[in-house]
C-alpha positions in Angstrom: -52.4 -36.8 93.0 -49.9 -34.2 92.8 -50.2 -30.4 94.0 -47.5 -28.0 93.2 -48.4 -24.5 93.9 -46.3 -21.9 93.2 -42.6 -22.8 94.3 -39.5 -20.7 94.4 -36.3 -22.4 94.5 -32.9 -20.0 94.5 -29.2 -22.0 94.9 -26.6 -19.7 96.3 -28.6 -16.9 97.5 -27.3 -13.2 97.7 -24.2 -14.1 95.8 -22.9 -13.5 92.6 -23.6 -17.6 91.6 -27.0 -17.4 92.6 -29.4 -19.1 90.2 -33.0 -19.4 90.2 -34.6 -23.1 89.7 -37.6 -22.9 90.4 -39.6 -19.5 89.9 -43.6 -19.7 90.1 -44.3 -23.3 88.5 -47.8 -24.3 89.5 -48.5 -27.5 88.6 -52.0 -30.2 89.1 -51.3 -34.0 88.2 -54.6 -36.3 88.7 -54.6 -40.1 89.3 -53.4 -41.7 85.8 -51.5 -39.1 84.0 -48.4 -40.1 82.7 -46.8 -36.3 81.8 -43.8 -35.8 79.9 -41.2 -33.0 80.7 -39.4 -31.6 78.5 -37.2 -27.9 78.2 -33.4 -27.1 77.6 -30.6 -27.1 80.1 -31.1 -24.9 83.1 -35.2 -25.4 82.7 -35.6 -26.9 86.6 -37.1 -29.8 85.3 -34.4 -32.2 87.5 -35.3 -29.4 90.3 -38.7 -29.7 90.3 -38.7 -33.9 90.3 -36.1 -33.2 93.5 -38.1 -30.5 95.7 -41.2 -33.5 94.7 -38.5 -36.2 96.2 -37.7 -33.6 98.7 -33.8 -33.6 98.1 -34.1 -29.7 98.7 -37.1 -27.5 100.5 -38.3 -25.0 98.3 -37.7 -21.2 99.5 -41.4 -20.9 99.8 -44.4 -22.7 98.1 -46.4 -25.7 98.6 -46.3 -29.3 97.6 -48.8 -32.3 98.0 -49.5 -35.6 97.1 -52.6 -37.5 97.5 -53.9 -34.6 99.9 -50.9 -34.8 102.1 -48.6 -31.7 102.4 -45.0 -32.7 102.0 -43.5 -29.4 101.6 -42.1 -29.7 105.1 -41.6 -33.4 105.1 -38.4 -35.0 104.9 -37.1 -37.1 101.9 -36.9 -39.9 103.9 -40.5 -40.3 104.9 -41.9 -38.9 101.5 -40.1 -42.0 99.7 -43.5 -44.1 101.2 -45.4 -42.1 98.5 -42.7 -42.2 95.1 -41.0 -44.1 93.1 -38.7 -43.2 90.9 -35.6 -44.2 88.4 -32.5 -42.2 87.7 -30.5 -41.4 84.7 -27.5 -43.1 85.8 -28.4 -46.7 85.3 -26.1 -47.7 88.7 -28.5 -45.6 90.8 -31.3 -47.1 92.6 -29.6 -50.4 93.3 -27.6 -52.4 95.3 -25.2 -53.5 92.8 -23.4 -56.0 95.0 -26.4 -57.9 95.9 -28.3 -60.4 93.9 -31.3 -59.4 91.5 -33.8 -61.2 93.7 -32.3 -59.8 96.6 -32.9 -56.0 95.5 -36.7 -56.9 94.1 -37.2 -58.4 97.6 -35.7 -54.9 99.2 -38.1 -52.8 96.7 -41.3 -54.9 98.4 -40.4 -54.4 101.9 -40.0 -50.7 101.4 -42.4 -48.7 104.0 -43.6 -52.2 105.8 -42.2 -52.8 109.2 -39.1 -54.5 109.6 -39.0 -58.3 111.1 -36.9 -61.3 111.7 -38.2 -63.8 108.8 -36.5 -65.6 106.2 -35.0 -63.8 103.5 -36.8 -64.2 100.7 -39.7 -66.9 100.5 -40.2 -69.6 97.4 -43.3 -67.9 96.7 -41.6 -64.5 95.9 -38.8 -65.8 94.2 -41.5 -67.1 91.5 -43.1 -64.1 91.6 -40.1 -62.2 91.0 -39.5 -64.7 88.1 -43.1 -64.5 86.4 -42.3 -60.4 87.0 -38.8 -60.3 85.0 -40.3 -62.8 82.1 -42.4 -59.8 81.0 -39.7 -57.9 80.7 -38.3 -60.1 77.5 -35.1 -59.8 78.8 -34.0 -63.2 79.3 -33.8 -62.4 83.1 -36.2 -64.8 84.9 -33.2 -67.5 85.0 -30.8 -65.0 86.8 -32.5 -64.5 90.1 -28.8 -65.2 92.0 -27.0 -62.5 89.5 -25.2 -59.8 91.1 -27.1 -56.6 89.4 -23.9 -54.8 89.4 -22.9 -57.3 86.9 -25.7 -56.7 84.3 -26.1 -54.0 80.8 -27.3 -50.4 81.7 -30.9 -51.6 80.2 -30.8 -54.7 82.4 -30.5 -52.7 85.0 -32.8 -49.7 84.2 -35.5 -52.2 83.4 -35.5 -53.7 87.0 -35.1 -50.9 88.6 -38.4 -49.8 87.1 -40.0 -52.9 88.4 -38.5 -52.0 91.5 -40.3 -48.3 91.8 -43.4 -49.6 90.5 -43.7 -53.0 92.8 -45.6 -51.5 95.5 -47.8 -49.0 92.8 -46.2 -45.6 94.3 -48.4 -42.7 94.5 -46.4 -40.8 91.9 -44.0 -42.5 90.1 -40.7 -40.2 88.8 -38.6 -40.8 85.9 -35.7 -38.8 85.5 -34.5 -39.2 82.1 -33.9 -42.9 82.9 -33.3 -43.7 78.9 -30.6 -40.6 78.3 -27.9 -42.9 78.9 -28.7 -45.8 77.0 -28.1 -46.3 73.4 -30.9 -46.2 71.4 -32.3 -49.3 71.0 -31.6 -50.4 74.0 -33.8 -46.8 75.2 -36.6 -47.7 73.2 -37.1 -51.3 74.9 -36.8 -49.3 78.6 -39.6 -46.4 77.2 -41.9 -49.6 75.9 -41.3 -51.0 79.2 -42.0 -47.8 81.1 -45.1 -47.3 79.1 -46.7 -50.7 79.7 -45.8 -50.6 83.6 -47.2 -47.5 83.7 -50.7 -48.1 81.8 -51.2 -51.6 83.5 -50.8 -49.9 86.6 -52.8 -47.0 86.5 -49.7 -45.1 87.8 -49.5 -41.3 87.6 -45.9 -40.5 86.4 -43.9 -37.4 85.9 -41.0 -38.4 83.0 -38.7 -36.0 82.1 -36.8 -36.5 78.5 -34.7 -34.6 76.8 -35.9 -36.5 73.7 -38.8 -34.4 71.9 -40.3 -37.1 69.6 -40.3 -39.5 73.0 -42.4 -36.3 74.9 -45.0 -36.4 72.0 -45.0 -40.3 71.8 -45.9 -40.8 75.4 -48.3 -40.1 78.0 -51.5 -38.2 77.7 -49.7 -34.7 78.7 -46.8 -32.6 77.7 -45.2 -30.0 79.6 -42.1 -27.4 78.5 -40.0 -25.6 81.2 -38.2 -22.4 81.0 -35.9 -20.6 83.1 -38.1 -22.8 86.4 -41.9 -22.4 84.7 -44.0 -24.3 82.8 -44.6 -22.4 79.4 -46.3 -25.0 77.6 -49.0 -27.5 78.6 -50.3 -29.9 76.3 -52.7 -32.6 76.6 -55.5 -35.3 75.0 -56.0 -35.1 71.6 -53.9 -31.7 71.0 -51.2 -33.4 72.6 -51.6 -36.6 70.0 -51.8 -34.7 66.8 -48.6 -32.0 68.2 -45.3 -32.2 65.5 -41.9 -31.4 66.6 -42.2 -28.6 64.7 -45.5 -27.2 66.2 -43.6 -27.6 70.1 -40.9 -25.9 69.1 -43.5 -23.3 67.4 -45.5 -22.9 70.9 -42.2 -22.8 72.8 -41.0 -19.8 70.7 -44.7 -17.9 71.1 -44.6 -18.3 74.7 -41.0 -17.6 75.6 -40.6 -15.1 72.3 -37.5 -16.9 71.5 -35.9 -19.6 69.7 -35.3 -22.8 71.4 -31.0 -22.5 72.3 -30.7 -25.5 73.9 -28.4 -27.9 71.2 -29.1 -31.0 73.3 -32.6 -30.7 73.1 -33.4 -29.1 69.8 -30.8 -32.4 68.3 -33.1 -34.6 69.7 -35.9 -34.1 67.3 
């Protein structure tokens, strides 16, 4: 479902800021892997999920998704084949619409555009029997203003919203790092049942290292715009925190720096 063959990605070339992002990542997702990423500052993981989206071209490389080259594509006809939910819980939206109102924008995306009514009565209850299973106690605000709702409100329809018309490749870009705990733990349960029930593959970057073990069926670690570690099936379900950071350190020969993520253990 996803093809990433070896990318190069430098910002600021031939100056004294220049910073490789992406150097050599090769990459092979099939249909219905849910991967976690996972790496320290710097890694390219927020690179690689933006030359997928195609925010930026890579210097040279290949991407593809579902057979289709999209290295040369550009974002805005690529978006037909993703999905995907930011960190910043007011991304994604409209906040000064209504929450039926952005649903009914997420299922028209990639259709042709027409003069019809709005939204039908038949959508708004399907919208309704869709935002009961979030437990959220949103099903009776259809005519909110999203703007107007918590950052987990908000997170939790916008992953309705990427996943409404079962996107090729779904992207998660540390969607829960801004949310307090709790709350992030009812957005990951969500993500993970949305996910499963739909058979979507899905690339979730987390700065979180118990959450990268906890979910998915594969694990990846990044460094310095590679993928040092790849984990998956049953080594993946019997990995400790302890063991990552012990294949991190074989593979890089140093210590994990990074405060943010080696905290999050």
């Amino acid at each position: 479902m996803l093809k990433i063959t070896n990318p190069q990605k430098t910002f600021n070339p031939g100056t004294i800021n220049a910073k490789t992002a992406l150097n050599g990542l090769n990459l092979t997702l099939n249909e219905g892997d849910f991967v976690t990423v996972i790496g320290g500052n710097g890694a390219g993981k927020s690179t690689m999920l933006n030359a997928i989206a195609g925010v930026w071209k890579p210097d040279y490389g290949t991407i593809a998704i579902d057979g289709v080259d999209v290295t040369n594509m550009p974002e805005h006809k690529r978006a037909k084949f993703l999905g995907r939910v930011f960190q910043d819980p007011m991304k994604g939206t409209a906040p000064d619409m209504e929450i039926a109102e952005n649903l009914a924008i997420a299922a028209r995306r990639g259709t042709k555009r027409k003069l019809i009514k709005g939204i039908k009565k038949l959508e708004l209850a399907q919208y309704k029997e869709l935002l009961a299973t979030l437990e959220l106690g949103l099903e009776d605000r259809l005519s909110a203003k999203l703007g107007l709702l918590s950052g987990g409100q908000r997170q939790a329809i916008t992953l309705l919203m990427a996943t409404l018309n079962r996107p090729k490749l779904l992207l998660l870009d540390e969607h829960t790092a801004a949310l307090d705990p709790k709350t992030a733990a009812k957005v990951l349960d969500i993500t993970n049942r949305l996910v499963t029930e739909n058979q979507l593959t899905t690339l979730m970057i987390t700065h979180n290292m118990h959450d990268a073990i906890a979910y998915g069926n594969r694990l990846i670690m990044m460094h310095e715009g590679r993928i040092l570690v790849d984990v998956s099936g049953e080594d993946k379900k019997n990995l400790s925190i302890s063991q990552l950071l012990g294949l991190f350190e074989q593979a890089s020969g140093s210590a994990m720096a990074d405060d943010k993520l080696v905290l999050s253990k």
